[in-house]
Structures are given as C-alpha cells and as structure tokens.
C-alpha positions, 0 to 999 in steps of 0.5 A: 686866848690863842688858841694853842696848836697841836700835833698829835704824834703817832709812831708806826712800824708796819701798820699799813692794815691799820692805818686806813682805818685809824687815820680818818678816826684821827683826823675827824678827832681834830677837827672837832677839836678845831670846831670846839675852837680847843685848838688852832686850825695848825694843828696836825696829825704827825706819823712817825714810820719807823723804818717799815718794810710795808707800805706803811710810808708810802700810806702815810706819803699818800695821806698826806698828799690828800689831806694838809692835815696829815704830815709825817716823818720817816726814819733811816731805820727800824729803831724801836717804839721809843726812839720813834717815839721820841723822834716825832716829838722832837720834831713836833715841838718844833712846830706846836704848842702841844703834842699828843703821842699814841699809838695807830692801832685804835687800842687807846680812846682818842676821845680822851684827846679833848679832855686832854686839851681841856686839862692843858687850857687848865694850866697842866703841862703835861696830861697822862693818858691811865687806864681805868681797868685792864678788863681786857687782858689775860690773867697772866697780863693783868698780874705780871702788868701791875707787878711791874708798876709795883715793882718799878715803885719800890725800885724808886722809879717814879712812874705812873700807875698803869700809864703807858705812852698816851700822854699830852705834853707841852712844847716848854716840857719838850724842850726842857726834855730834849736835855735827856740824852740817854740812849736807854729810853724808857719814856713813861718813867722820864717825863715824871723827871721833868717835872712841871704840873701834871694830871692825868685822865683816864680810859678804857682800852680797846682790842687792836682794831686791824693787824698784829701786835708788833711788841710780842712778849719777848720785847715787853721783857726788854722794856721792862728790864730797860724801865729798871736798869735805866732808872734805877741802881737799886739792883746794884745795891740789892746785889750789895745787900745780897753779897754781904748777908751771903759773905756773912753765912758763908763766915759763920759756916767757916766757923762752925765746919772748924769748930766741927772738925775739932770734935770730930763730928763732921761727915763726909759727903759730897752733897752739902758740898755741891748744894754749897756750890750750886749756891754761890755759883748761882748767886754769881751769875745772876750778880754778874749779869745784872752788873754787865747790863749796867755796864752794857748800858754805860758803854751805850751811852759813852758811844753817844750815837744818835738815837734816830736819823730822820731821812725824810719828811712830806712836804706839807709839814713846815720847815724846822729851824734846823732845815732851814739853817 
C-alpha cells in the first residue's frame, strides 16, 4: 500500500516564545510516523504565520532553512485563526494525501497524530481530534464550554462534542470543501457538512507550553456567535416565535384594558405603563441585533472578498499548480 503523504498544518499568530519549543516536539512526531512506515517520507510540517508582528516568520523562515521538513506560508495580514487555518489547508491539499491542523503552543497531545493516521489507513476521511475531559479549565470554562456544544446542538448545528480544530482530513475531503465559499467561517461545524466517513480519537489537553493565549475571552465570544449566525437561522425564527406569542399578550392586554375601562376599574399610574414599555422596547432591540447581524453577515459574503492572500512562501515547499501556471 502507498504510503499516504502528510502535512500537518499549524497556523501561528505571534508565537516566536513557542515555536522553539514546539517545533522539534513536531518534527521528531513525523519522524516516528515515517519510521513506522505510517506515512511518506514527503511528508511536512506546514506553519501557517498569520501576519505577526514578531518574529514568528522569520522563526519559521529560519526552520525551514534548517530542516527540508519544515515548510511554511505567510499571509499578507493578520486574518483571524480560521482563515489561517483554512489558508494552510488549502494550500496543503495541494500537495498531501492528508493533512493534520493544530495548534503550536503544545496545548493538544501530538501523539494522538499516530492514531490518527491509524483511523485514516482504516478507511476514515476525516478523524476529530476530542477532548477526553476538561480538568484543566476553570469552573466557569468548563460550564459555559459545554453549554455552548449544548446549545449549537439545539440550534441544528451539527458539531462535534467537545472537538475544536484538531482534526485529520483527507485531500478528497478538501477539495470537496474548497466549494464552501463562506467568508463567516466557523471550521469545526462545517466539515460535519462535508460528509465522508468520520471517527474521532481522543486526548487530554495540556496547560500552553510558552507564551500567551492570543484568543482572549472577547474573541471566544466572537467564535461563538459566529459558530450560530453562520450555521444556523433558528435565532430568526426564535425571534418569530418570540414575536408572535408577545403580539398575542399585547392583544389580549388590549382586551382587557377595554374591557377595564368600560367598568370603570382601571387605575392610573405610570408604572405598568413603562414596565410595558421597557418590555417591548427591550425585545425590540434584542430582535433587531440579532436580525442586523444576519444582515451584516449577508453583506460580507455579497462582497465575496478573499478570505486570505498568501504573500509568501519558503522555498522548500513544492510549487502548486497555481504557481506554476
């Protein structure tokens, strides 16, 4: 059997504390993976710089100079985790038969890459990297974490439980993929859509190994959101659902204000009139914003802007039929 070639993808955003300490963990991971004879001797390890002010670039410029294993790619910009994360698969699939997408600061098992493999040889396109328990994090992590899975559930989001972008997936599943021309990208809940056969393995997750977090609270919220609005329309029709049964009360308060009124038993106040104002003014709001972000979203998209430009590459990773044309 041929042995498959693997590009394990590893997008980096001002990670040059990490990236000496993670890289060698990486490369001698495919080597044993060579030695087992799991994967071609082709196989590389792909950094993904997504346009940091460091010296993360010149780290991986300088890896790859020293080792024809490591290869990297630099976009023009800082544009967020996912769309450095799709941009490395893209150009990935151009050149294995598989690729692996994790992060480089240590947190997820990089031995878990072997069973990975193991599943692929096993007839499995794509392979989900899953927690096995969330020790680690806080209370609050912890709660709010699988309340969101929870909730991307009931929404019809068809997402992995506790998966997030450590995953193994085919070159036939990336290229199916490459027809998804979203600009809203939320990763872990589209390649579920793809299809294929699928398994996942799973791992404990460790404290980051050098450096800091660079997705703060604030930019977890984003995701989230994002993991919604971009999946799934059932906050509209919560919405509808929420606007009808108000419109419904507010009919039968019409009623029975009348009704009051004819017999002489209302009371002024102005009370019951703000509490009645605050009400429907605040369901307002809320049913507007989450209505302009799906118009917000809709406007992204109609612009059909790219969602990453590469701007260079070093010069041991093979040329693409599109460099080449």
């Amino acid at each position: 059997m041929q042995k498959p070639i693997l590009y394990i993808v590893i997008p980096c955003y001002n990670e040059e504390q990490v990236l000496p300490i993670t890289a060698p963990m990486f490369l001698d991971t495919l080597k044993s993976m060579i030695s087992d004879e799991q994967i071609s001797d082709e196989s590389r390890i792909m950094f993904v710089n997504d346009g940091s002010k460091d010296k993360t670039w010149s780290t991986i410029q300088n890896l790859a100079s020293d080792n024809p294993y490591f290869a990297g790619i630099s976009l023009s910009r800082n544009r967020g985790h996912q769309n450095a994360l799709l941009g490395g698969l893209m150009e990935a699939k151009e050149h294995a038969d598989i690729t692996i997408s994790i992060d480089c600061d240590g947190q997820d098992d990089i031995h878990v890459m072997k069973e990975m493999v193991k599943q692929y040889h096993d007839g499995c396109e794509i392979v989900y990297g899953v927690r096995s328990k969330r020790d680690t994090d806080t209370f609050f992590k912890r709660f709010t974490a699988r309340s969101y899975y929870k909730l991307l559930k009931s929404m019809g989001v068809d997402v992995v439980y506790d998966h997030a972008d450590y995953r193994l997936v085919s070159s036939r599943v990336l290229r199916e993929f490459s027809n998804f021309k979203e600009v809203n990208l939320f990763l872990r809940g589209m390649f579920p859509l793809v299809g294929f056969k699928s398994t996942s393995v799973y791992y404990e997750r460790h404290e980051r190994l050098a450096g800091k977090s660079h997705y703060p609270f604030s930019k977890s919220m984003a995701l989230a959101f994002d993991g919604i609005t971009s999946l799934s329309i059932k906050p509209i029709r919560i919405i509808t659902g929420l606007g009808t049964i108000v419109s419904f009360l507010s009919f039968f308060m019409i009623i029975y204000i009348v009704i009051g009124y004819f017999l002489g038993n209302t009371t002024p106040g102005w009370a019951s009139t703000l509490s009645a104002i605050g009400f429907f003014s605040g369901v307002q709001l809320i049913s507007l914003g989450v209505i302009g972000e799906y118009v917000g979203k809709i406007y992204m998209e109609t612009k059909a802007r790219p969602r990453y430009i590469i701007s260079e590459k070093t010069s041991n990773l093979p040329k693409s039929q599109e460099d080449k044309d």
